[in-house]
C-alpha positions in Angstrom: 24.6 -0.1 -11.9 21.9 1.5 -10.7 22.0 4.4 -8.0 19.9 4.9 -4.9 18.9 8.4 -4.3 17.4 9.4 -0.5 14.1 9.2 -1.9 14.2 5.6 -3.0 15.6 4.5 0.2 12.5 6.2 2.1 10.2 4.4 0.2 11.4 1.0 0.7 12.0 2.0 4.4 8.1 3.6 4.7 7.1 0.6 2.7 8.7 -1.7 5.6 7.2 -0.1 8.5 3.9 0.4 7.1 3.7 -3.3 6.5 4.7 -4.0 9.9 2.3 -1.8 11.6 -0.6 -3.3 9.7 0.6 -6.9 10.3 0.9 -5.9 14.1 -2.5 -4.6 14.3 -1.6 -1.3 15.4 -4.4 0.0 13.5 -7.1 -0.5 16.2 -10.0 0.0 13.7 -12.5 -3.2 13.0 -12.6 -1.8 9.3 -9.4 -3.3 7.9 -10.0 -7.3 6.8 -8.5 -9.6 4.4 -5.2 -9.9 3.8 -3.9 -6.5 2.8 -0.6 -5.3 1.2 1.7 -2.6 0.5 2.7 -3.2 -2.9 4.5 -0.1 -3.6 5.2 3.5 -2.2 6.2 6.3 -4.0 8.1 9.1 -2.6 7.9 12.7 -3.7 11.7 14.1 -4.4 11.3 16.4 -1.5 10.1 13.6 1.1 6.8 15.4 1.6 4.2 13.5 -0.3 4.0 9.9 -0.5 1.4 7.7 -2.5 1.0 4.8 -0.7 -0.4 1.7 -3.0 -2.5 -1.2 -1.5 -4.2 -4.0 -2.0 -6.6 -6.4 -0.3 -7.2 -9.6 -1.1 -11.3 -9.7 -0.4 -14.9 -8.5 -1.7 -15.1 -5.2 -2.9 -16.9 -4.0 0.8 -13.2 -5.2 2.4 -11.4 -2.9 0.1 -13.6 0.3 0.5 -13.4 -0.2 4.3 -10.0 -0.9 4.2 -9.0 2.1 2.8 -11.8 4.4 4.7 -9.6 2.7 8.1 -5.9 3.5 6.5 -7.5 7.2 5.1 -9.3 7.7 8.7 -5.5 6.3 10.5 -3.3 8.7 8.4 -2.0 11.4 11.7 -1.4 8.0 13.6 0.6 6.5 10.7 2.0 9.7 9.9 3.8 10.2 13.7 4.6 6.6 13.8 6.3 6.8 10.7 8.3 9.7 11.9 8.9 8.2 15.2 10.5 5.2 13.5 12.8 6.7 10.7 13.8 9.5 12.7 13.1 12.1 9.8 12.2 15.6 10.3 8.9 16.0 8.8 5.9 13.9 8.4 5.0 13.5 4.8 1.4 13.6 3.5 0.0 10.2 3.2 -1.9 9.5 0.3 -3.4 5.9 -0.3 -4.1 4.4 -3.5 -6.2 0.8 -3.7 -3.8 -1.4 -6.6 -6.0 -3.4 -8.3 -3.3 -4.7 -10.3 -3.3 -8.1 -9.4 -7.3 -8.6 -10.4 -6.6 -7.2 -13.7 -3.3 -9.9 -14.0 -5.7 -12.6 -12.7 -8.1 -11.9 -15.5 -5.9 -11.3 -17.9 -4.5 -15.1 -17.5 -7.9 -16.7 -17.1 -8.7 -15.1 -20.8 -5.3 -16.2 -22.3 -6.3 -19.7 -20.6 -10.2 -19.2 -22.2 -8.0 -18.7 -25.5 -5.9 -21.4 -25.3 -8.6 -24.1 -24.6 -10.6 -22.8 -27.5 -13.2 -21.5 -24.9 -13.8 -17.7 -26.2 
């Protein structure tokens, strides 16, 4: 059975809130459009860095000014996140687009290419 340290916890928890205040449009900046996504979050093992992975589901100009907008909204995000877990100290925010989910789509459209003979 696998155990849960404090770090793990936070990241689930920072993952949660993060999706809330984008979904909530808390983010007052025009930049951020298409459906975006926290698709992970990983926590440093003192709780002072975090890599915060995204993605957005858009042309390639939705995902560069998506990230400019979360890069350029990181103090606000920081406090909030504080404010909402009650920790101590705000941890540096890094984000990271995940294109993960292109690279699956391809891959299956080529393994569909292969199995119609198409390639």
């Amino acid at each position: 059975m696998k155990s849960y340290n404090r770090s793990d916890r936070i990241s689930q928890q920072i993952k949660r809130e993060l999706s809330d205040i984008i979904q909530r449009n808390q983010i007052k900046d025009d930049r951020i459009s298409g459906l975006v996504s926290i698709t992970d979050v990983v926590v440093s093992g003192d709780l002072r860095d975090v890599k915060i992975y995204f993605s957005v589901f858009g042309e390639e100009a939705q995902k560069a000014g998506t990230h400019a907008a979360l890069d350029h909204a990181k103090g606000f995000l920081r406090g909030e996140l504080c404010r909402r877990l009650g920790i101590r100290f705000a941890p540096e925010l890094t984000f990271k687009l995940d294109d993960s989910f292109e690279r699956g789509q391809r891959v299956t459209e080529l393994l569909e290419k292969i199995k119609n003979n198409e390639v």
